[in-house]
N, C-alpha and C positions, 0 to 999 in steps of 0.2 A: 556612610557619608558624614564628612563634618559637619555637625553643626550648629556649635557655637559660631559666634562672628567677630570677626575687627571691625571696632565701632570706631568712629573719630567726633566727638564733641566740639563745635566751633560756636564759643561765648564767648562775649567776653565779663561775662557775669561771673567770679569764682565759685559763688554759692549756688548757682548753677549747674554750673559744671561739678562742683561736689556730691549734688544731690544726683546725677544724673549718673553720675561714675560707681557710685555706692547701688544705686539701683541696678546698671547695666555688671555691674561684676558680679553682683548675687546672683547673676541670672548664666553667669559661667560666660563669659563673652571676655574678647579682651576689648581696654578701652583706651584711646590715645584723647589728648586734649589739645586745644588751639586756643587762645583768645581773640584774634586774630585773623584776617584774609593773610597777611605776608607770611605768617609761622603756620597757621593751615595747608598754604599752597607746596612748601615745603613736605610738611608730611603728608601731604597728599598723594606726593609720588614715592615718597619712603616708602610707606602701608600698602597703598593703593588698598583703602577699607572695603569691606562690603556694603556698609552704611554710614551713611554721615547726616548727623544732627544739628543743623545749621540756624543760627541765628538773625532772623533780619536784619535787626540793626547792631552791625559790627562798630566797634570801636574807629576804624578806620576807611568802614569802605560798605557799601549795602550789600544783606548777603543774598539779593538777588541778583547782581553784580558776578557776586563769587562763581553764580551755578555757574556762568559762562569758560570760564577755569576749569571747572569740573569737564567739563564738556569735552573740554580740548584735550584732556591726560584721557578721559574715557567716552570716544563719541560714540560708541555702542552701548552706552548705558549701564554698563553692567553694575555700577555703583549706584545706591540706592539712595537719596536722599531726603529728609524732612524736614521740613519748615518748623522752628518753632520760633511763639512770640506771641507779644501782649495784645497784636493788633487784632480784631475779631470782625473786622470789617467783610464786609462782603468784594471790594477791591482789590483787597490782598488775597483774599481766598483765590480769588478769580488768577490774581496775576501769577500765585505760586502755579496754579495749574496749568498756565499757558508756555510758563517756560520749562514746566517738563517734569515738577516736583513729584516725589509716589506720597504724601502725606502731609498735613499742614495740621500743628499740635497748636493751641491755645494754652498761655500761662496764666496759672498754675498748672504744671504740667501732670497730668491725672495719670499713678500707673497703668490703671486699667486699659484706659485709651491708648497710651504709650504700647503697652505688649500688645493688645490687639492690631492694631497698626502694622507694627512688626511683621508680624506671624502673617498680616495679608501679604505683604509684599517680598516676604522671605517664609516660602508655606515650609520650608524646610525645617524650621529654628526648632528644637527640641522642646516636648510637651511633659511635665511632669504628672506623672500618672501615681495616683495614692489610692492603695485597696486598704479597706476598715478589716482588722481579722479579729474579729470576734466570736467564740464558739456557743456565744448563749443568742444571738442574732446571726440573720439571712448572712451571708458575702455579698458587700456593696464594691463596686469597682466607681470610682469617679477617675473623669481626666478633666484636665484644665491648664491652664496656663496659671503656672506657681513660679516663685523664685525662692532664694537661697537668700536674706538679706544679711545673715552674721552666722558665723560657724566659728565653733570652738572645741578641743578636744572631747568635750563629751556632751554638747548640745548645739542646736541649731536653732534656726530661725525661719519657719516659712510661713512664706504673705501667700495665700491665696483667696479665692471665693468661698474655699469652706469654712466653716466656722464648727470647730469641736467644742461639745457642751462638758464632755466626758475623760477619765482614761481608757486609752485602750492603745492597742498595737497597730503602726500600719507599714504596709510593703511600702518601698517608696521607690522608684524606678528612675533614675534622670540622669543624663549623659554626663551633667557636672559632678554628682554623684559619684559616677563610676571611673571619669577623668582622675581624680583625686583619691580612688580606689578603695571608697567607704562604704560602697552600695551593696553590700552583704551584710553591715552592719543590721541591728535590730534598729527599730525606729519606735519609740514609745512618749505618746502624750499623756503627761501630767496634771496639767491644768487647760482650764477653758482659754480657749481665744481671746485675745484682745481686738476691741473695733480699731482698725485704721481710719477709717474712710465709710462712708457708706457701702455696704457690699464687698467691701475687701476687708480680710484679717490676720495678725501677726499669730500664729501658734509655735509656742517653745517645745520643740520634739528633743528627748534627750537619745544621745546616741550611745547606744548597747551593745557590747561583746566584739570591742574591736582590743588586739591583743597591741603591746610596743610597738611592734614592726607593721601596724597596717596607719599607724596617726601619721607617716610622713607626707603623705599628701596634704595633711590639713596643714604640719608644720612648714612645709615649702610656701604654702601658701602666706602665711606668717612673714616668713624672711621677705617671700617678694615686697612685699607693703611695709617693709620698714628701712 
């Protein structure tokens, strides 16, 4: 089953939607943008997403307004949407829920909350699974919701909840992973984690014993974003 998703972004904030685009591709997803209800509406029916990230206050038009658009290209819901915005009010909470929202984000937008959210209302979305292989320690197996946030021919970048003090080797298992055809690579941590956030952290994994012909995944990936 696929599953990554077609996300559609509706801000009209650009640094917004930059941060939100960098996040949601790390995590192997594709991601369309809108500033916009009129250029939204449009790709609305292009994509038809599985989730859309919607901004209260649009540029043009409120985007509790919009769900009602949504509504009409999908009256069975199958498209998932979230509220996000600076308002923390309890009126808005209440309103997003009455008109049929699956989530209501507060900005700054928090990854953690951000993927958790996700994962409720799409239980499908892919889990990245990281085993520690160490032969002088037990076999720890951790699962968690990680991302991808920079990849390069011979390292990476994953945010998760774990924090590595140490080096050491880990299996790394994830559908983005194996989409882009690295996921037999070796995976090896060199230095400690850096703090993101409280509770979340960036670890630089370098990637090991991939020969010419296995980097075209990472290079397509390249071409697309330039």
């Amino acid at each position: 089953m696929r599953k990554s998703k077609s996300i559609l972004i509706i801000d009209d904030d650009p640094d917004m939607r930059v941060y939100l685009r960098k996040l949601l591709e790390g995590m192997g997803h594709e991601v369309h943008e809108a500033e916009d209800s009129l250029s939204a509406e449009k790709k609305l029916t292009a994509i038809y997403p599985h989730l859309i990230l919607l901004d209260i206050n649009l540029e043009n038009e409120n985007g509790f307004n919009f769900i009602s658009q949504v509504r009409k290209i999908d009256p069975h819901r199958r498209i998932k949407v979230i509220m996000i915005s600076s308002l923390s009010s309890k009126k808005a909470i209440e309103l997003s829920q009455r008109i049929g929202t699956n989530g209501y984000l507060i900005k700054p937008i928090n990854n953690n909350i951000l993927m958790t959210t996700m994962k409720k209302i799409m239980p499908d979305l892919d889990l990245l699974e990281a085993t520690i292989v160490d032969q002088n320690t037990s076999r720890l197996t951790a699962k968690c919701m990680g991302q991808v946030t920079k990849i390069s021919e011979v390292e990476l970048v994953l945010r998760s909840k774990i924090k590595f003090s140490e080096k050491m080797k880990l299996n790394i298992s994830s559908k983005f992973l194996k989409k882009i055809e690295i996921d037999r690579a070796q995976f090896v941590i060199h230095r400690p984690s850096r703090d993101v956030q409280p509770g979340i952290y960036d670890t630089d994994v370098s990637i090991v014993g991939l020969k010419e012909k296995d980097l075209k995944g990472i290079r397509s990936l390249k071409t697309k974003k330039a």
